[in-house]
N, C-alpha and C positions, 0 to 999 in steps of 0.2 A: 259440584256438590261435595260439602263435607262429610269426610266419612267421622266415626270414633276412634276408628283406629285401623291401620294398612291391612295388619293382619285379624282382623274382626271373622269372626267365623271356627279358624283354626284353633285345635283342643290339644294343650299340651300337657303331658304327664311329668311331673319333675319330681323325681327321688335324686334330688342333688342336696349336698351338704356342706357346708362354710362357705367358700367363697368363690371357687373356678367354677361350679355349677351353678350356682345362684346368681351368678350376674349371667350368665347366658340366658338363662329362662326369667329374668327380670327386665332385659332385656327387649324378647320375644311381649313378655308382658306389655309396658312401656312401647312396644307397636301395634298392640291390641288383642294378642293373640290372649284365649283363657287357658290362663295357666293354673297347673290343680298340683298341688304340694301335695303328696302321699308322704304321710307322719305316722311314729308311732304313736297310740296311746298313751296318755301319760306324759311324755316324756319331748315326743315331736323331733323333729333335726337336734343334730347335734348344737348348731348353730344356736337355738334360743336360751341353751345354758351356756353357754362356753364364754370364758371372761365377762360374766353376767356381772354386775355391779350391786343388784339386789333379789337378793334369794324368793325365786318362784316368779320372776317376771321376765320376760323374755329383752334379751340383753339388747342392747344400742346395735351392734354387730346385725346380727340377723332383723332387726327392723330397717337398717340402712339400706339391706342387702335383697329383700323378699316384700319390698311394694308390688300393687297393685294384683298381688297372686290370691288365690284364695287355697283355703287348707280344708283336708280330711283326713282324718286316723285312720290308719289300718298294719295291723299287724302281719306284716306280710313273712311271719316266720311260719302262720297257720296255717292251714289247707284252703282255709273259708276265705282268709286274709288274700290269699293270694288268688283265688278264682275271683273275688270284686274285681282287684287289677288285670284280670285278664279279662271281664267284662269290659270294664273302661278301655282297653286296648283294644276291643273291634271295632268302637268310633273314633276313638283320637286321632290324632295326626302324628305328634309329634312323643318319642318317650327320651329324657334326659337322667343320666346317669354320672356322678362321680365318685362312687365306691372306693375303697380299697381294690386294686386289683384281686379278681376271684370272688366277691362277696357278692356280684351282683348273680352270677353263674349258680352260683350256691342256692339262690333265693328262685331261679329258675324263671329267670328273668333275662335269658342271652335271647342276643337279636335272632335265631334262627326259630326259637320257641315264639316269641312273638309274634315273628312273620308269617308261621302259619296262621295264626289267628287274624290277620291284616295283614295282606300284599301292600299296604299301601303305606305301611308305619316308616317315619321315619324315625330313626334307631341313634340317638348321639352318645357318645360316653368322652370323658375328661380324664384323663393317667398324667401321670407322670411321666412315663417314657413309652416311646412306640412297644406296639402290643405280641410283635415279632422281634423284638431284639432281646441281648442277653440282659437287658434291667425291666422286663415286662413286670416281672412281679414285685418291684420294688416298690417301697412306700414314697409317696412323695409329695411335700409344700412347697409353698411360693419360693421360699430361700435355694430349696431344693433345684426348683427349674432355674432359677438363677443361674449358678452355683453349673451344673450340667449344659445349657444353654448360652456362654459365653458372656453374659451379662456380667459378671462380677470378676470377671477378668480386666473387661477393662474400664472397669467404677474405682475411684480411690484417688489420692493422690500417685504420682510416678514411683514416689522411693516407700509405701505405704502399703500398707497388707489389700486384699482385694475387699469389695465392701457388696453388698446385696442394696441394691435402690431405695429410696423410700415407701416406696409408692411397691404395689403386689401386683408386680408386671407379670407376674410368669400367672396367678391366679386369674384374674381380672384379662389379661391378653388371651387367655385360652377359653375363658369363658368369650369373651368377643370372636374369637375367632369359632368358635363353636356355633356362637348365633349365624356369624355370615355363612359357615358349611350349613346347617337346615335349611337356611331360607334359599340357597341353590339348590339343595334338595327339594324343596316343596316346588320348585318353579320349575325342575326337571319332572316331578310325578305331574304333573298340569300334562306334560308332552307324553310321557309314558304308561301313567295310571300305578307306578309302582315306587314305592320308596328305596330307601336306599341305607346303608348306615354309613354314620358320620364320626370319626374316629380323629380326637384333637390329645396333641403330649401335649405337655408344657414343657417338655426339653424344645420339643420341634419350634413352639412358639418363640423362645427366647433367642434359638437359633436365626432366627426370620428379625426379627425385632432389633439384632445384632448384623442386619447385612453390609449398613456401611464400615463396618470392621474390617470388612473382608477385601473394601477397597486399599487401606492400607497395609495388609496383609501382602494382597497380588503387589502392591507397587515396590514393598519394602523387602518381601521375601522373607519378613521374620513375624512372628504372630503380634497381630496387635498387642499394642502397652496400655499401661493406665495414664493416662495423660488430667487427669483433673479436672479443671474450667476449660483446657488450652485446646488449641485446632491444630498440633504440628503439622498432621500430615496437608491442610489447608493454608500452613504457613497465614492464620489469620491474628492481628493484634490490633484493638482491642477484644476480647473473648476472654469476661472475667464478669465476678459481681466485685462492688466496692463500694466501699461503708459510706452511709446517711444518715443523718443526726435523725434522732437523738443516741441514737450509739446501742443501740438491743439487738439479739441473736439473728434477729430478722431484715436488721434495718440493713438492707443490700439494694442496689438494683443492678441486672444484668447488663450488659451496654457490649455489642457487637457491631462490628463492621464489615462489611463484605471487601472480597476483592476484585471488586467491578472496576473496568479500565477507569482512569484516572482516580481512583479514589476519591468519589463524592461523597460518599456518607462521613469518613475519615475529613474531609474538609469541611463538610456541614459542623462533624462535632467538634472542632477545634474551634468554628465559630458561636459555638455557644458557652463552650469553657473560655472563651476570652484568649485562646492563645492563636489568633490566625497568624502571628510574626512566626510560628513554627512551620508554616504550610511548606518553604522550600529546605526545611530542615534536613539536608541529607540522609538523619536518621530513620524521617519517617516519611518518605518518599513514595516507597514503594511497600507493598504489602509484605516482603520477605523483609526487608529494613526494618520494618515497622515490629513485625514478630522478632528479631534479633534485637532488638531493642523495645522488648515488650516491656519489663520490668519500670523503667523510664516512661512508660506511654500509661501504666497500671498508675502511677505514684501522678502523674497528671491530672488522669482522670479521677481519681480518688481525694487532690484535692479539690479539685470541685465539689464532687456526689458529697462531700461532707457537711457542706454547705445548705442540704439542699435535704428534706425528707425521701424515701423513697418514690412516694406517689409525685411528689414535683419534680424527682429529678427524673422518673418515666414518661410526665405529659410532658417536658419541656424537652427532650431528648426526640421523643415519638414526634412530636407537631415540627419538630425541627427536621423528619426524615432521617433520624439517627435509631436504629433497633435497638429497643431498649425493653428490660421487663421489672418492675418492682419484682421482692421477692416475696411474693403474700403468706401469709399466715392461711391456716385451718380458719384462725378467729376473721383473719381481714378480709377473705373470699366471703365468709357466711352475713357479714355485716356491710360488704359491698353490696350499695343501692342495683346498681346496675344489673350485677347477677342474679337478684333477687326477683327484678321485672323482669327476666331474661326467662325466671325459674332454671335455672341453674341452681340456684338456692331455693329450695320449697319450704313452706313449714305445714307440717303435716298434724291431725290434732286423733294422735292415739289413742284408742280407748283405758289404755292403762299407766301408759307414760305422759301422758298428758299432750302440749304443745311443741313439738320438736323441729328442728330446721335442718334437711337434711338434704343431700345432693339428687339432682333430680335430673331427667334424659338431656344426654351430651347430642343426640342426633334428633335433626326438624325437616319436620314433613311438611310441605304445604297445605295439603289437602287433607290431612288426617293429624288430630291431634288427642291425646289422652292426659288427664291429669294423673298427677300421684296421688295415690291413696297410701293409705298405712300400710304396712303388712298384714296381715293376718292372723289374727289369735288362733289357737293350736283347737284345729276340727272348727272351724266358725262356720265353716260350709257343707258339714257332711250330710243335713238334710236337702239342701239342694242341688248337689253333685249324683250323691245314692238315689236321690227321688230322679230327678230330671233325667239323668245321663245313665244311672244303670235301671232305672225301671225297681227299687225297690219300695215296700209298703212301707209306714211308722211303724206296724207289727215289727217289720221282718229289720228293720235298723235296731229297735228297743231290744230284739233278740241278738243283733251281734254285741251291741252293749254288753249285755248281761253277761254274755262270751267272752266278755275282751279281746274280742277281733275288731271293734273299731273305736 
C-alpha cells in the first residue's frame, strides 16, 4: 500500500531560520511529516528577506529552502504569542530550533519548559559549536563551521591559502544530520513514550564530514594538507578534471582511477585515449609510478578530453568502465532531461514568483512518495493550523490580529 508520505501523521514545529534549520525540517517535510513555520508578523523568517532580489517578495533563498511547509505568524515576543506555541506544543511531535545561541532561552522556549507541557516532544536545536564548550555562545555560519570543523584546511591548492567548499557543507550537513537525530528520536519514543533532545554543531558535523583526513593524519603523523584534485596519501594518478572543448569555466571532466591489482581501469583508459603502446610503459606501470609521473599522465589525458565535450568525454570514459564525471553547471543539472524525470529537478508553479525549477528530495522511498509544493507565503495557514490544531474561533484569530500577536 502506498502511503503520502513515511512520516504522515507527525507535527513539527520549526522556528528555524536561513539555511542549517530549514533544510532539516524540509527535509522532515519532504518525508511527509507537517511541518508548521512559526513567523513573525509582518516580516516572517529572516530567510524570505535576505538577499531578496525584489523588494516585498519573498527571495529565491527561502523558496528553494522551505517547500512543502506550511506557515503561521505569531509573535512569540508576547505573552499571548507565546501561550498559542505552547498550545501547539501539547500535540506536536517534533520542535526545531536554530537561533542565535541564548535567543531561543530568552523567548522561553528551552527544552525543559517544553517538556513539561509534553513528555513526548522531541526537542532539536542547530549551533554552531557544542553547547558545553568554551565557543557555546559564539555566533556562527556555514564558513564558520568550515573554517572550525577541518573542512578548509584541507580545500585549496597545496601552496594556496585554505578555501571554504562551494557547496554549505557545514549548513546543509547539520541540518541533515539534525533530521537523522529526530527520526531516531521518534523511533526511540515508539519504545519508550518519551522524547528526547536532539543537540547538532556544525563544528561537530564538519568534524565527521572530514574523517578520512584523519587517515592521513594517523599514517603521516602530521596534520592533513591541502592537496587540491590529487590523492597523495592514495598515491592515485589519474585524479584531476581536464579541459573539453569548447574551452568555458565548466568545460572539465573528472576522470579517476582506482588502484585495483593490475590496473584495469588505467588499461581500459589508455584504450580509449588511443594510447595502449603505453600499457608496459615503466612510467605507468604501477599506481605509485603512475602518481610520480602524474603530470605526464594529466597532459595525456587532457589531450584527449580536449577533443571531446564534457558530456562525450563522461559517456565514453563511463561505458568504457573508466570513472569519470563531467563538471555540471547550476545551468546543465536544471536543463538535464534525466534529472528532471528523476525530479531532482522540479518546477514548481509559485503563487508570486511564478514558474520556478528548483532542486527537489535527494532520498527515495518505495513505498511512500511526496511531491514538492512551493513554499509557503508568510501566515498562508494560520486559519487552519489555529482552527484545527489549537482549537481557536475566527472571533478569537480576528482578535490576535487586531493585537498583532499573529
Amino acid at each position: 500500500m502506498l502511503r503520502k508520505g513515511a512520516l504522515e501523521g507527525v507535527v513539527v514545529l520549526d522556528l528555524t531560520q536561513f539555511e542549517s534549520g530549514t533544510v532539516c525540517t524540509q527535509t522532515l517535510a519532504w518525508l511527509g511529516a507537517t511541518v508548521i513555520k512559526l513567523e513573525r508578523p509582518g516580516t516572517g523568517e529572516q530567510g524570505r528577506g535576505s538577499s531578496a532580489d525584489k523588494l516585498g517578495e519573498d527571495s529565491y533563498g527561502f523558496i528553494v529552502l522551505n517547500s512543502n511547509k506550511k506557515s503561521v505568524t505569531v509573535d512569540v515576543k508576547k505573552q499571548e504569542g507565546r501561550e498559542l506555541v505552547y498550545k501547539m506544543v501539547e500535540t506536536a511531535d517534533v520542535f526545531v530550533e536554530n537561533f542565535s545561541p541564548g535567543v531561543i532561552e530568552r523567548l522561553g522556549f528551552d527544552y525543559e519548559t517544553l517538556r513539561e507541557r509534553n513528555k513526548g516532544i522531541i526537542y532539536a536545536k542547530i549551533k554552531g559549536f557544542g553547547q558545553d564548550g568554551p565557543y557555546a555562545d559564539f555566533p556562527a555560519f556555514d564558513a564558520i563551521g568550515q573554517a572550525t570543523g577541518g573542512v578548509m584546511s584541507i580545500t585549496g591548492e597545496e601552496d594556496g591559502p585554505p578555501l571554504h567548499a562551494g557547496c554549505n557543507l557545514a549548513d546543509s550537513g547539520a541540518g541533515y544530520h539534525c533530521a537523522i537525530g529526530i527520526l531516531a528520536a521518534l523511533y526511540s519514543r515508539t519504545q519508550t513514550g518519551l522524547g528526547q533532545k536532539v543537540e547538532v554543531a556544525m563544528q561537530d558535523v564538519m568534524i565527521n564530514f572530514s574523517r578520512s583526513a584523519w587517515t592521513r593524519q594517523l599514517i603521516t603523523d602530521r596534520e592533513a594538507p591541502r592537496v587540491g584534485n590529487s590523492m597523495p596519501m592514495a598515491g592515485v594518478a589519474p585524479c584531476n578534471v581536464y579541459p573539453c572543448k569548447p574551452g568555458g569555466k565548466n568545460d572539465y571532466v573528472f576522470v579517476y582511477t582506482s588502484r585495483w591489482p593490475g590496473s584495469p581501469q588505467w588499461k581500459r583508459l589508455l584504450n580509449v585515449i588511443g594510447r595502449n603502446d603505453l600499457e608496459e610503459d615503466e612510467r605507468f606501470l604501477t599506481p605509485e609510478s603512475r602518481y610520480e609521473n602524474r603530470e605526464v599522465v594529466d597532459g595525456l589525458i587532457s589531450e584527449w578530453s580536449r577533443t571531446k565535450t564534457k558530456q562525450e568525454a563522461m559517456e565514453i570514459l563511463g561505458k568504457a568502465g573508466v570513472p569519470a564525471g563531467a563538471v555540471l553547471s547550476t545551468t546543465d543539472i536544471t536543463n538535464d532531461p534525466y534529472l528532471r524525470k528523476r525530479k531532482m529537478i522540479v518546477r514548481i508553479d509559485h503563487p508570486t514568483r511564478g514558474e520556478l525549477d528548483i532542486p527537489g528530495n535527494s532520498i527515495r522511498l518505495s513505498d511512500s512518495q511526496i511531491e514538492v509544493e512551493p513554499a509557503p507565503l508568510l501566515g498562508e495557514h494560520v486559519e487552519e493550523i489555529y482552527v484545527d490544531m489549537v482549537g481557536l474561533s475566527q472571533e478569537e484569530i480576528e482578535d490576535l490580529r487586531s493585537k498583532g500577536v499573529i
